[in-house]
C-alpha angles and dihedrals in degrees: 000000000000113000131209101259090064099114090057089056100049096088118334127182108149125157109214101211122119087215081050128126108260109254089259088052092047084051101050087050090054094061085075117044117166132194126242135188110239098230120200119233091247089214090067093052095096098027132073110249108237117257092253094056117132100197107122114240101037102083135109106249130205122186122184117194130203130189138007134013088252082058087040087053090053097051090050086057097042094048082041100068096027078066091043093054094050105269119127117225120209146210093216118060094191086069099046130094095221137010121212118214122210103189144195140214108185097099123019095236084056088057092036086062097048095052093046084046089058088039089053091046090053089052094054086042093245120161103237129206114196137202152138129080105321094058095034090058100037109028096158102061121139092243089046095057114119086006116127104243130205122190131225091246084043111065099108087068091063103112095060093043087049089047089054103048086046075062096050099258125127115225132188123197114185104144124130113232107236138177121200089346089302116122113242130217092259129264123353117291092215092066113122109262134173119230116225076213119043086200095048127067113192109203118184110210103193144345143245116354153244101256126082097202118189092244108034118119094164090073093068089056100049092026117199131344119301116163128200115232120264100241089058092050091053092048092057101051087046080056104048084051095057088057096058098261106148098186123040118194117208119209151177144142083268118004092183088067097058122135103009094111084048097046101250136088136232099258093062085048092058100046095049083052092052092059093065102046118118111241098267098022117101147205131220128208124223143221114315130180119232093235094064100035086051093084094042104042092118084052100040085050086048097053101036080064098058114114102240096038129088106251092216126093126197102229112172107203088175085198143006092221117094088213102057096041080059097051087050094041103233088151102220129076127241092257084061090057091044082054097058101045090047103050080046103053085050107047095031108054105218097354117174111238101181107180139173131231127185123216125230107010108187109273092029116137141191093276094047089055085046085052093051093053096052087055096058093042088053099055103019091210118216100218115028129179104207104183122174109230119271114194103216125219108257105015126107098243077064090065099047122088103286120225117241114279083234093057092052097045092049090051092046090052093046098053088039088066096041084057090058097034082088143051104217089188114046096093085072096072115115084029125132118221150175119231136186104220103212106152150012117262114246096263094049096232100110132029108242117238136179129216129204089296106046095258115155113244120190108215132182115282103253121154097216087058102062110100087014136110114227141170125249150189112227114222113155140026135193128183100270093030159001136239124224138194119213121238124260101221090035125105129208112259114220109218094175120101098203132005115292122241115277105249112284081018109145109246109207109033117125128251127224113236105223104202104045090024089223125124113258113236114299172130098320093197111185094240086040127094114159118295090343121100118225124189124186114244108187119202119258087030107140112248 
């Protein structure tokens, strides 16, 4: 639903500042822009700028990032080009100038976080920068107000939003990114970027959505479905590869939804990607709604058993009742979502179908939970997302007669412990398997693997195993994971076709090519040229 505050988002970019241009000056400024080299005071090259320093570019940088892996991709390209452009970021947040904040809306802990997070940077008298989807949907809350703002479809304005806080503005970028008339997926996707992950390149393939489900917030932040063209999307992985990424990750709000506003559809994305993946690299699929992989299951089948493809697929079924999927418009019934897994699980041996399901939706009652349970005892899924209703401020489910908070919290806590009532993975002892090592565990102690279907192998911490595929023994299995030894005679398998980015290394940047002194194909950014930064610097902007 359109909200009032629609006009204001349409495109902000105010300065809040009483000395300030008026909003028809600023525009006027903004018809030349003209871009300028940011030069370095060469008596500072060899001394350390004092702390106090204004100059933009020189300061330490934090950014904390909430949600899902499209926010997490926007927060690698917005740290990306804030390096680029000279800023440091930083690990500790105690020891940089400004944070920067990437939100999201979708639960209301996840929003509680982010505002104690701007409340805890005041304190310690931080500039903060703040973006993503809670400030996107509601920019006018009270907490928001004199805070620099940069929208979801904005982030590849970050740099100059960033320059102007650092000066004490405040600057709000809201605007939706449109061709023709026609919405766009959001910013470039050949912006630099850095990965929180060398070996893991995060693309998102559209935007927003087609549903306009009862309790989604998140649909007033992305809005509804744009799509980036295929051949942009392509470009990107074969870039990524070349960078010595070895596992790309495709996301969206709805994956299954992709292409329908462009005149295409997921299936003919993913064979066109496939086509670019390196022998022993590998691609994962993400969330998808029921409603949009119905018409391409033969294809998707086709596709999740593909050697070099997960076969594991994110659908979120929310509830196994009809009535209360109607009540949440998720426009499809639970038979829809049956048809799906099982097609799947037929046609995709062992195929992973991780799902979510949410607790305590307004009007349901005890036979829809029943019906819930059923549901999870029947299938045993694997991965399961169990999340206790949060009525969020603006949406209709907020509006409906809510279910006690006791009720929510005690069938939380029963299908929490039918979750954990079975090991979906301890048939796979004894077996032999190939895994793609991409990270460390979070003690530290294993490197984390994945095999075919997405399940998660601890494997021994050796250096020579991490980007590589290797062969191992299973031998033991928990309820989140398996542990595999690797295989005596085997030998690691390198996927990558060059070496991957040191961590905090920039993505995207051009090389010079030393012998013909000329830039390698590339990301041609509008303030990049080869080896050389630009910023925008717009006219009536205060200095």
């Amino acid at each position: 639903m359109p909200s009032a505050c629609d006009s204001l988002i349409e495109d902000i970019e105010d300065m809040v500042s009483s000395t300030d241009p008026t909003p028809n000056e600023r525009q006027s400024a903004r018809k030349s822009i003209v871009p300028r080299s940011r030069k370095k005071n060469e008596s500072l090259i060899n001394e350390e700028l004092q702390a106090d320093s204004l100059i933009p570019g020189t300061q330490k940088i934090w950014m904390k990032t909430w949600g899902c892996s499209h926010n997490n991709s926007d927060g690698e390209y917005m740290a990306g080009q804030l390096a680029a452009s000279g800023y440091k970021m930083t690990d500790d947040p105690t020891d940089a100038d400004l944070w920067v904040l990437n939100s999201c809306t979708v639960k209301n802990p996840a929003e509680d976080h982010f505002r104690n997070s701007i409340k805890k940077a005041l304190e310690q008298q931080k500039k903060v920068v703040v973006a993503g989807c809670v400030p996107q949907a509601q920019p006018r809350m009270d907490y928001l107000k004199g805070l620099s703002i940069i929208g979801v479809q904005q982030i590849d304005r970050v740099v100059e939003v960033v320059d102007e806080a650092v000066k004490g503005h405040s600057v709000r970028l809201l605007g939706q990114k449109k061709d023709g008339g026609r919405r766009l997926g959001g910013a470039r996707l050949d912006l630099p970027k850095i990965r929180k992950n060398p070996l893991i390149e995060i693309i998102s393939i559209n935007t927003g959505c087609l549903n306009a489900c009862t309790y989604c917030k998140t649909k007033h932040a992305r809005g509804d479905l744009a799509s980036y063209p295929i051949e942009e999307l392509v470009e990107r992985a074969r870039q990524s590869f070349q960078e010595g990424v070895c596992e790309i990750w495709l996301t969206s709000e709805d994956t299954g939804a992709y292409g329908r506003d462009i005149g295409t559809d997921l299936p003919t994305l993913l064979w066109r990607l496939v086509e670019e993946i390196p022998e022993g690299a590998m691609l994962r699929l993400g969330m998808t709604n029921p409603p949009y992989i119905l018409e391409h299951l033969e294809e998707m089948a086709k596709i999740l058993n593909h050697p070099r493809v997960y076969a594991f697929l994110h659908v979120p079924v929310q509830s196994a009742s009809d009535s209360v999927l109607m009540d949440m418009k998720r426009e499809y019934c639970i038979d829809d979502f049956k048809k799906v897994v099982d097609f799947l699980k037929e046609r995709v041996p062992g195929v992973t179908i991780a799902t979510d399901l949410i607790c305590g939706f307004p009007g349901e009652t005890e036979e829809d939970f029943q019906e819930t349970i059923n549901m999870v005892k029947l299938y045993r899924f694997p991965s399961l997302f169990i999340n206790q209703f949060y009525p969020r401020p603006g949406t209709p489910a907020a509006k409906m007669e809510q279910v006690p908070a006791h009720v929510k919290k005690q069938r939380t806590k029963e299908l929490s412990q039918l979750f954990h009532s079975y090991n979906p993975y301890d048939h796979k002892v004894g077996e032999r398997q190939h895994v793609l090592v991409t990270e460390e565990s979070f003690d530290a102690q294993y490197y984390v693997s994945h095999n075919k279907f997405y399940e998660q192998v601890l494997v021994p911490k050796r250096a020579e195993f991490k980007g590589k595929m290797i062969e191992v023994d299973i031998y033991e299995a928990g309820k989140h994971f398996l542990k595999g030894r690797p295989v005596e005679e085997s030998k690691p398998f390198t996927p990558s076709i060059a070496a991957p980015l040191r961590k905090g290394e920039v993505s995207g940047l051009m090389q010079v090519n030393t012998h013909t002194n000329t830039c390698t194909p590339a990301y041609r950014l509008h303030f990049f040229t080869c080896m050389k930064v630009y910023t925008f610097w717009v006219t009536g902007f205060k200095k």
